[in-house]
C-alpha positions in Angstrom: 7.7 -51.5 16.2 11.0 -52.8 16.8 12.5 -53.9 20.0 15.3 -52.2 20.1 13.1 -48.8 20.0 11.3 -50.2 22.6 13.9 -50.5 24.5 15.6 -47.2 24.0 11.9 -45.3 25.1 11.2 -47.2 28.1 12.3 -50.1 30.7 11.9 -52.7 32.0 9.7 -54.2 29.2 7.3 -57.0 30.4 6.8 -59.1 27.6 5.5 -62.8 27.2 6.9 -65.8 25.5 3.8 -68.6 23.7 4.2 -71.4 22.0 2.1 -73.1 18.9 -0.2 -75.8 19.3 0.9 -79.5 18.3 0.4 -80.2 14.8 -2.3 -82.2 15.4 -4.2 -79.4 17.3 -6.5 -76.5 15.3 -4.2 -73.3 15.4 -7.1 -71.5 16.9 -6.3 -72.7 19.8 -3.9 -70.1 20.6 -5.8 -67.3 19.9 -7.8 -67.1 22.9 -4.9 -67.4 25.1 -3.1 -64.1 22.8 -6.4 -62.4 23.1 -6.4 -62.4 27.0 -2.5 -62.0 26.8 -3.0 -58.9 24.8 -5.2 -57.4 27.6 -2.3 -57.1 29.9 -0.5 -55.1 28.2 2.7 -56.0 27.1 5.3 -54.6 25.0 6.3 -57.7 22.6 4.6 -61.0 22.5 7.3 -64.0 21.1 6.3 -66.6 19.6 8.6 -70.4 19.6 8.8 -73.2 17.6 8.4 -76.5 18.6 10.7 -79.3 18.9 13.2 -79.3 15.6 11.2 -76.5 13.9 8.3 -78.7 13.7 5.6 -75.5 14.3 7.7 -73.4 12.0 4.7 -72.2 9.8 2.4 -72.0 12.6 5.0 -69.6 14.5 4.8 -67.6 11.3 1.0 -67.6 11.0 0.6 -66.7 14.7 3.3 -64.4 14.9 1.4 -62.2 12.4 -1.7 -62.8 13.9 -0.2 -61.0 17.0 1.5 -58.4 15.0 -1.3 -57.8 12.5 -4.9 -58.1 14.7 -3.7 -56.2 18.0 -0.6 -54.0 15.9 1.1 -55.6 19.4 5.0 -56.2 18.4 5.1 -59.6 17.2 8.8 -61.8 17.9 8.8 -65.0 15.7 11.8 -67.4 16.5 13.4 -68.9 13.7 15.7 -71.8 14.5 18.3 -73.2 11.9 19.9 -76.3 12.6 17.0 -78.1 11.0 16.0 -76.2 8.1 18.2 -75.5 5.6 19.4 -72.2 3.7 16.5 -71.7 1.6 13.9 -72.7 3.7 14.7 -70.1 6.4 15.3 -67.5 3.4 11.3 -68.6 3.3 10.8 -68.1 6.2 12.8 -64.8 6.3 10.3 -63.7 3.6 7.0 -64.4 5.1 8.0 -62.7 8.1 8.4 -59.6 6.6 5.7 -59.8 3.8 3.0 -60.2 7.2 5.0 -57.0 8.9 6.8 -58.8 11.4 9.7 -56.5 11.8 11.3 -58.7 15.2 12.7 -62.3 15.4 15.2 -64.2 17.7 17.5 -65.8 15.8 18.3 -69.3 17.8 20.3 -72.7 16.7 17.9 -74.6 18.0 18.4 -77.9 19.5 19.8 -81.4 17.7 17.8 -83.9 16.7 18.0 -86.4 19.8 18.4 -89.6 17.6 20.5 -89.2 14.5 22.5 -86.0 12.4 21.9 -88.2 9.4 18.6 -85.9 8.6 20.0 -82.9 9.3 20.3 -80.2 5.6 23.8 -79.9 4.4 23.1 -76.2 3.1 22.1 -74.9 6.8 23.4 -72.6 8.9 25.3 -74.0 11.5 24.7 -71.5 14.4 23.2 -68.7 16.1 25.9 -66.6 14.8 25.6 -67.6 11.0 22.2 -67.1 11.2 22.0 -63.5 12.5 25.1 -62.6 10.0 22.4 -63.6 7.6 19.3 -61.8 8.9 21.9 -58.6 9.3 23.1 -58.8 5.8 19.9 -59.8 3.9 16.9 -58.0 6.2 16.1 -55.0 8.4 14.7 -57.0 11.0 15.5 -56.8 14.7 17.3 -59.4 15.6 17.2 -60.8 19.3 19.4 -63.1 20.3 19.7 -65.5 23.1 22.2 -65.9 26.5 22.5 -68.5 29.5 23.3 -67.3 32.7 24.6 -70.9 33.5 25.7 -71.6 30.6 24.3 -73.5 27.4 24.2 -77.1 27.9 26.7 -77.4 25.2 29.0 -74.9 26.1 32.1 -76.0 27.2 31.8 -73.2 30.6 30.5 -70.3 31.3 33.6 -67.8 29.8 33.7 -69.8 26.8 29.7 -68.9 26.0 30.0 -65.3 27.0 32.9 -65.5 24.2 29.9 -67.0 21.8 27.7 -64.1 23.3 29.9 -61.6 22.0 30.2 -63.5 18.2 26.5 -63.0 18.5 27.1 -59.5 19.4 29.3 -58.3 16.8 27.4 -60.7 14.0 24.5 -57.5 14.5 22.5 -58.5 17.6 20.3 -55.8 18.9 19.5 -57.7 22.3 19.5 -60.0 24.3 16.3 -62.6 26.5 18.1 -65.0 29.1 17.1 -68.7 29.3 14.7 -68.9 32.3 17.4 -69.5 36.1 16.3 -69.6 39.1 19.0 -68.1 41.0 19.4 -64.1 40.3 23.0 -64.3 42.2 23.9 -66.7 38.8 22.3 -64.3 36.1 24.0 -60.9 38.4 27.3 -62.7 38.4 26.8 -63.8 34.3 26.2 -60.0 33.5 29.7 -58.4 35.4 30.9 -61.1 33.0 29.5 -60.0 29.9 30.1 -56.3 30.5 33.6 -56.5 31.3 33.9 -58.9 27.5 32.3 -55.6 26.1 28.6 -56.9 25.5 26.6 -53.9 26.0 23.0 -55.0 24.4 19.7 -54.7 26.6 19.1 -57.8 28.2 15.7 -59.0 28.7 15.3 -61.5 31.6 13.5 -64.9 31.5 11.4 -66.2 34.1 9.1 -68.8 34.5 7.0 -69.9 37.4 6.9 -73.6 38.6 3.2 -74.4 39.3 3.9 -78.3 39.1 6.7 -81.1 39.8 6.5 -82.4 36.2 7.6 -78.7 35.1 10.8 -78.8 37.3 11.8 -82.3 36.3 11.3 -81.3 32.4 13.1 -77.8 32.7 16.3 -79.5 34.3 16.5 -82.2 31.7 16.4 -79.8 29.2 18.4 -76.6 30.1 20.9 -78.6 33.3 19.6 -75.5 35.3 20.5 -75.7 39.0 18.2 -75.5 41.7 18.7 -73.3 44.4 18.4 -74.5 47.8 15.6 -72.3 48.9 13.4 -73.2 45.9 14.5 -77.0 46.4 13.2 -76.5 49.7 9.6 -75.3 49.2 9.6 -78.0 46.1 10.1 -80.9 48.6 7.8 -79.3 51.2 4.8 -79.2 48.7 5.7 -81.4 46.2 2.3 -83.8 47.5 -0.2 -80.5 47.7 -0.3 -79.4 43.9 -2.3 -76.3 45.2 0.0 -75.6 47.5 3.2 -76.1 45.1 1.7 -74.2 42.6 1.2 -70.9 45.4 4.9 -71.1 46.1 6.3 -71.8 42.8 4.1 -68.4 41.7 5.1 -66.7 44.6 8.6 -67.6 44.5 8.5 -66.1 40.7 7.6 -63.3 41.8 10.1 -62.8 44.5 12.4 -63.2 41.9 11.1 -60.3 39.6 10.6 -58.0 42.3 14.6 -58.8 42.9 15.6 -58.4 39.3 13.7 -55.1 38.7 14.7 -53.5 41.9 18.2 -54.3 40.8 17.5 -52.4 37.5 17.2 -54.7 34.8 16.1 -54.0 30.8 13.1 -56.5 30.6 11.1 -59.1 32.7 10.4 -61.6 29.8 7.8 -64.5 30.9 7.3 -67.5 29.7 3.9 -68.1 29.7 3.2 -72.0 29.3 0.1 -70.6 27.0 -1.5 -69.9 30.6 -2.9 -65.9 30.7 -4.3 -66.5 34.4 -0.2 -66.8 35.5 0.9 -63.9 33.4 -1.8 -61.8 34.8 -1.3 -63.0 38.6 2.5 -61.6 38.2 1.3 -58.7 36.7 -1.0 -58.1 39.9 1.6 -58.8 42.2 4.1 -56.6 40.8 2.1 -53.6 39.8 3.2 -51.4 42.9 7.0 -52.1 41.9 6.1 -51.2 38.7 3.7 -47.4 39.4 7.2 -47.2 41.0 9.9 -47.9 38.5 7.4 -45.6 36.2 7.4 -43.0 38.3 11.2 -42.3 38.6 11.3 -42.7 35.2 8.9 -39.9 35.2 11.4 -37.9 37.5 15.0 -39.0 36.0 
């Protein structure tokens, strides 16, 4: 099923985000970890790639495996920066020849050490790349936004503006880079709505359950850290157990926050661990019965 549907018969979706084992891992690795994700219950598993498309087949391979074992609604990511025309037209095609109907169409990040590698025939951006999924497929195209900004924007107006491109190119929705703050990702969507983007807008979170996580995440995204979360980080930093209670527990205060407010989706990204998926699940389930239950009434 498409995501858009989805999103048009219920909300919020809860849906998790996986990633492929390393090259040099068996791919069967992952399927334990879909198999206990796929007992919770959620309405659309994605699927990344790694580093510079490196796990490009396996996110097709795994992406069907979702999509064609559990008839669960499968989201491959297909990145373009790295790849060039044909091989994402390839790519495009395997999708849809193993039923995969949803992907989220992403630049992807730069090589770190030289462009010199880089395909001349590519597409450049997010926004060339969706123009070409709209034109040339009948897929569902997600798409995604930063409620502080991508790193490479040059603020946070000027990557609505992009947001908007990626709108109009034939976006059907919308997962937010993981934040930590819900004032930042409240204040980034009165700014979206009033540039006219209107799409459902599934929100990423993702629990800290160790200090390597938090140093990694910042180097990568810039995301800023709130003072009430840098505060239980230093507090627990030296108790891993005790870190990893109030990095889930401050997740979770989060979500609570975000679907009280009355978002479209709670996506989670996973780290490939079902036993933190589920623990949200658990700790949310009342809000949820609730949120199902007006539904039920509205």
């Amino acid at each position: 099923m498409k995501i858009n549907e989805k999103f048009k018969e219920k909300s919020p979706l809860i849906s998790f985000e996986i990633f492929p084992p390393k090259p040099d891992y068996p791919i069967d690795t992952i399927f334990n970890t879909i198999d206990e994700l796929y007992s919770l219950e959620p309405d659309f598993m994605s699927v990344t790639y790694g580093a510079g498309g490196s796990t490009k087949d396996r996110t097709v391979e795994i992406s069907s495996y979702i999509q064609n074992k559990y008839n669960l609604t499968s989201n491959a990511h297909v990145t373009c920066i790295s790849s060039s025309k044909e091989e994402v037209q390839n790519i495009s095609k395997s999708l849809k020849e193993k039923n995969i109907q949803n992907v989220m169409a992403l630049r992807g990040d730069y090589p770190k050490n030289s462009l010199s590698g880089l395909p001349v025939d590519r597409y450049n951006n997010s926004v060339e790349l969706i123009e070409y999924f709209k034109q040339n497929t009948d897929f569902c195209i997600g798409a995604a936004c930063y409620p502080e900004k991508h790193p490479d924007a040059k603020d946070l107006n000027a990557d609505i503006d992009f947001l908007k491109r990626k709108m109009d190119a034939g976006a059907d929705y919308l997962v937010t880079q993981l934040f930590f703050d819900n004032g930042m990702f409240y204040d980034f969507y009165d700014k979206a709505i009033k540039k006219g983007i209107y799409l459902p807008i599934s929100v990423g979170i993702m629990p800290i359950l160790n200090k390597r996580q938090i140093t990694s995440i910042v180097r990568l995204t810039g995301n800023s850290i709130p003072n009430k979360f840098r505060r239980l980080l230093d507090k627990y930093e030296n108790n891993p157990e005790a870190l990893k209670e109030a990095g889930m527990s401050y997740a979770v205060s989060q979500i609570i926050d975000l679907l009280s407010w009355g978002v479209d989706g709670i996506h989670i990204y996973t780290m490939n661990k079902p036993s933190t998926a589920r623990k949200i699940l658990e700790n949310i389930s009342a809000i949820r019965s609730v949120l199902k239950n007006e539904r039920k009434i509205s």
